[in-house]
N, C-alpha and C positions, 0 to 999 in steps of 0.2 A: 520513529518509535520513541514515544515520551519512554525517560529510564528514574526519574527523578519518586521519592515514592508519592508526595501529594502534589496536587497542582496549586501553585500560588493565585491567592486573589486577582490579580490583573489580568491572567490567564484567562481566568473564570467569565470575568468581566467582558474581554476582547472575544470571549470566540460565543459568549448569549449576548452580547452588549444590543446588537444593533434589534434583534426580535422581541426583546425584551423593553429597548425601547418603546418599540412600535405597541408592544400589550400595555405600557404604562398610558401613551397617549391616550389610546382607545379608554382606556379605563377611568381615566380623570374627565376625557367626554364625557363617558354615559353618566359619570356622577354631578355632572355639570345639567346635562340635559333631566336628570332627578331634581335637581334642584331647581331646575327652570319651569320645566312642568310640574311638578311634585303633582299636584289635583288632580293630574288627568294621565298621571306614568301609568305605564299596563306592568303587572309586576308579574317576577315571571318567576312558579316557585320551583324550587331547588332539588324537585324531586327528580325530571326530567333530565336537567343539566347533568344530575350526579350520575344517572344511568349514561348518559352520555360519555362521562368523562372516566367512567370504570370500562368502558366498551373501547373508549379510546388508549386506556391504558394496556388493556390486554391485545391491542389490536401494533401497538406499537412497542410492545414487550417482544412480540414474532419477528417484529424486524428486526429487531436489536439482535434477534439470535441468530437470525440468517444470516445480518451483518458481521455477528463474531463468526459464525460458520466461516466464513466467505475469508476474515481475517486470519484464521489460526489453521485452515486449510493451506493460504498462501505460504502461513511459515514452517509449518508441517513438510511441505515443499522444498523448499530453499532447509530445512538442516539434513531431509534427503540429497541436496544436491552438493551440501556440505562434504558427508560422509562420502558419497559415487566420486567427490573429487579426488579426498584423499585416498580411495584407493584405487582411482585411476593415477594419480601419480607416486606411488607405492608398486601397484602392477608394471606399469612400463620402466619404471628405473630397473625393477627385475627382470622381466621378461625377454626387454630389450637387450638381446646378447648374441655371441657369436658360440653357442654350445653348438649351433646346430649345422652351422656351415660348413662346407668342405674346405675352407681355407681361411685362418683366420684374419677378421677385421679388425682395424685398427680403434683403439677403443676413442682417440677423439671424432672417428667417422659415427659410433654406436653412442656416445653422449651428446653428439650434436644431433644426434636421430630424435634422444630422449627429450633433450630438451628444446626441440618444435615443437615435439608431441604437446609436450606442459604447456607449453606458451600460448600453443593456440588453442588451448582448452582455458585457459584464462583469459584469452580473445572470444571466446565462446560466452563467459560468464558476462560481460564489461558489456557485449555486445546485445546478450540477451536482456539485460538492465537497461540497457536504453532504448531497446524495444519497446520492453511492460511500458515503460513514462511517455512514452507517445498518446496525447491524450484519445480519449473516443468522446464523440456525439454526448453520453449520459453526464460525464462529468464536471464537476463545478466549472474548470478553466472552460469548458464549453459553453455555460448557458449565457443569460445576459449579459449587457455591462456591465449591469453595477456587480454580476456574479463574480464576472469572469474578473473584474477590476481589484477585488476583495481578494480573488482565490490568489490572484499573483501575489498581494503585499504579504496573506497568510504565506506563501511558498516563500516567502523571503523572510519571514520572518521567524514561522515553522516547520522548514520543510526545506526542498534541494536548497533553498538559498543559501541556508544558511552555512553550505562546504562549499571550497574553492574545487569545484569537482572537474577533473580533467574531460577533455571533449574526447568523446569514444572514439573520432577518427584518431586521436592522438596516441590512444590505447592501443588502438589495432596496429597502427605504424609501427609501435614499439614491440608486440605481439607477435605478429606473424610474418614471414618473410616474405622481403619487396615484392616478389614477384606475384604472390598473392592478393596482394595488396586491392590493388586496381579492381580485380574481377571480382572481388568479396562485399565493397560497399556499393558495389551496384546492383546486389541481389536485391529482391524485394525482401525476402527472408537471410537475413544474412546469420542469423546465429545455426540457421537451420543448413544454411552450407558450410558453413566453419565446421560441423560436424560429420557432414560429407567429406570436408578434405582430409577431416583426419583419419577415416574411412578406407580415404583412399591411400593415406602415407600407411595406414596398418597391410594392406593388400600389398603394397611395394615390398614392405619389411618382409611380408610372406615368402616373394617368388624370391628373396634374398638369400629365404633360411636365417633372418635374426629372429623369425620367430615361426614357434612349428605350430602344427595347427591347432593343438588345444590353447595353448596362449593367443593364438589368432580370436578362436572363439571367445576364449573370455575374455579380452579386449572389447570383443565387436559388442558384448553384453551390455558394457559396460557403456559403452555408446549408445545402444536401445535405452538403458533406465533416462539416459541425458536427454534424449527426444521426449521420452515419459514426460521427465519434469518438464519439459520446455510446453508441451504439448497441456496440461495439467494447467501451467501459469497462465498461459494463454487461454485457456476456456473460463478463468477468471475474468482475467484482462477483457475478454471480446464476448463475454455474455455477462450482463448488467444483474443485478440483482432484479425480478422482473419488476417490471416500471406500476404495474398495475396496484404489484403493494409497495413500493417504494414512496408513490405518488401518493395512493389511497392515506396511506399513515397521515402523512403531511397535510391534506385536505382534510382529514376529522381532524386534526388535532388545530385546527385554525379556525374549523366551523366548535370545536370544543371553547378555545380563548375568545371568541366572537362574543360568546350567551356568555361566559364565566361572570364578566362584572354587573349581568342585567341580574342572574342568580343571587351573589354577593352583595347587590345592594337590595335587594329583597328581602334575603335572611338579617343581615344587621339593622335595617331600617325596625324590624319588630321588637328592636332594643330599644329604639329610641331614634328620633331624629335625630340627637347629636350624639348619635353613637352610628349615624352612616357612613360616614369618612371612614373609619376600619373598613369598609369594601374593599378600599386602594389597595392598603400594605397586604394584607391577607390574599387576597385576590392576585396581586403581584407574586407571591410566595409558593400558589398553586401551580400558576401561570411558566415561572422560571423552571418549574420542577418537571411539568409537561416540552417546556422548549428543549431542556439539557436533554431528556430522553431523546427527542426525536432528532437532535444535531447528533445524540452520538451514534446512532443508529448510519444515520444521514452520510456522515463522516468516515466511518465505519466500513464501509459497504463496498469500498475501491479500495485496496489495499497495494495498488502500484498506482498512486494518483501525483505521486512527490510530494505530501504533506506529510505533518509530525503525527502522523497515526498510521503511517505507512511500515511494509516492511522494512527494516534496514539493509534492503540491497545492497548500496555501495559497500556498508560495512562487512557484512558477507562473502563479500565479492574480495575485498583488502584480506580477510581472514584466510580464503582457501587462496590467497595469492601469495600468501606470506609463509605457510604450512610448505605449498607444494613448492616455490623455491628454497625454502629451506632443505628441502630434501635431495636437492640441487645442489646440495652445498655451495651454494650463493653466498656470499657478505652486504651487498649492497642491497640489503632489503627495507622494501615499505614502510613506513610506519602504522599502528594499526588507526581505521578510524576513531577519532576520540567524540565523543557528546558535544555540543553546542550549544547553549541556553536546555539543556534538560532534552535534546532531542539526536537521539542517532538515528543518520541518513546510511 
């Protein structure tokens, strides 16, 4: 998530640099192939094009909003999963007690209860973050070389690269106890059994009596909203924005910059022959303003991809990790994540 409030020039540059390229060639062509045939150029007027390129704006305006849909749905998400943390760890530090027992427990048996429960709900969060970023089929790191070759240097450059981010087996070793261990990163859904086990240490706590059943129940609830969200990121994650207007956008808006410089050297040329060269700059100027739409759209659209337009997962994840051991009365706490070149991960 860029946090900075404008984006610098070079920014600008790097993420149109390369399609904008490509429109400047094309366009110093056709003014090339104007001036070679000038006699016998088919002129093509401006009326068509412009209907074209207003059809293309409205047509790539929808995506852009599907695509914010799609992104502020994600984070709508994740400050739900915010809020169910803290008072999933708020609930069991209470809950978790021996009021109800016939004999009392010892309270470092009832805080070491408490805090697996936390631990492996913050093994849950690490877990389920490294899920969403496993890439799929539609996304950049997936298509070509030269995509996929880009999408990496942009990730290093705006995106996971840019944090020293701990490897999620490392997080779970430290999360949850050894004996979990093993049988959890072999699930295929492993965030989705981490909330099985803890399912199951609340049923344990049951037959104990640390906890009586309405706290049973509002515990287990509270585990249902945690599948919600998990369930919710995932129908992001693993259904695409549909391809048909994602693609469509992208196909008019290249058959729009195709005709743009044959329009623009048609309309300036009725100025004067040496007043056609304005085709380039002007044309260049329509040109950047059609690419920026449709990359942010483009960009947009995967909101767990590991780029700088992503959610801040990790950051997210360090937040409700830092809240709920505090509540722990822990000392040796996390740091929060901080920005990196204008981008939190």
């Amino acid at each position: 998530m860029y946090v900075r409030k404008k984006f610098p020039l070079i920014s600008i540059i790097r993420f149109t640099g390369f399609n904008f390229t490509v429109f400047l060639v094309w366009s110093l062509f056709v003014y090339v192939m104007h001036s070679v045939f000038h006699d016998n150029w088919v002129e093509i007027p401006w009326l068509p094009i412009s209907v074209i390129g207003t059809a293309v704006a409205f047509y790539v305006g929808f995506k852009n909003n599907q695509a914010y849909d799609r992104l502020w749905e994600a984070r709508k998400i994740w400050g739900s999963i915010i809020n169910d943390s803290r008072t999933w760890g708020s609930m069991v530090k209470a809950y978790v007690s021996n009021i109800f027992t016939e004999t009392d427990v010892e309270k470092s048996i009832i805080k070491e209860e408490v805090r697996v429960l936390v631990y492996r709900h913050l093994a849950w969060l690490y877990a389920l973050r490294s899920q969403l970023l496993i890439p799929t089929s539609w996304e950049h790191i997936s298509q070509g070389r030269w995509s996929a070759k880009s999408t990496k240097k942009r990730m290093e450059r705006f995106g996971v690269g840019l944090i020293n981010d701990h490897n999620t087996e490392q997080n779970l070793k430290q999360l949850i106890p050894q004996n979990e261990y093993q049988d959890l990163i072999n699930f295929t859904n492993t965030a989705t059994q981490i909330l099985d086990y803890q399912a199951t240490q609340l049923h344990k706590l049951r037959t104990l009596d640390l906890v009586d059943d309405f706290r049973h129940m509002e515990l287990q609830n509270i585990l249902r909203a945690f599948y919600t969200h998990q369930g919710k990121c995932e129908r992001i994650k693993k259904f695409p924005l549909p391809r048909q207007y994602a693609n469509a956008s992208q196909i008019f808006t290249n058959v729009f910059l195709f005709l743009l410089p044959f329009g623009m050297i048609t309309e300036f040329h009725k100025l004067g022959e040496s007043a056609t060269w304005l085709a380039i700059p002007f044309g260049c100027i329509v040109a950047w303003v059609f690419i920026m739409m449709e990359l942010v759209g483009d960009y947009s659209e995967n909101p767990f991809e590991g780029l700088g337009n992503d959610i801040p997962m990790l950051a997210l994840c360090r937040t409700i990790e830092i809240d709920l051991r505090e509540m722990l009365g822990e000392e040796d706490i996390p740091p929060a994540i901080k920005p990196v070149n204008g981008i939190l991960m």
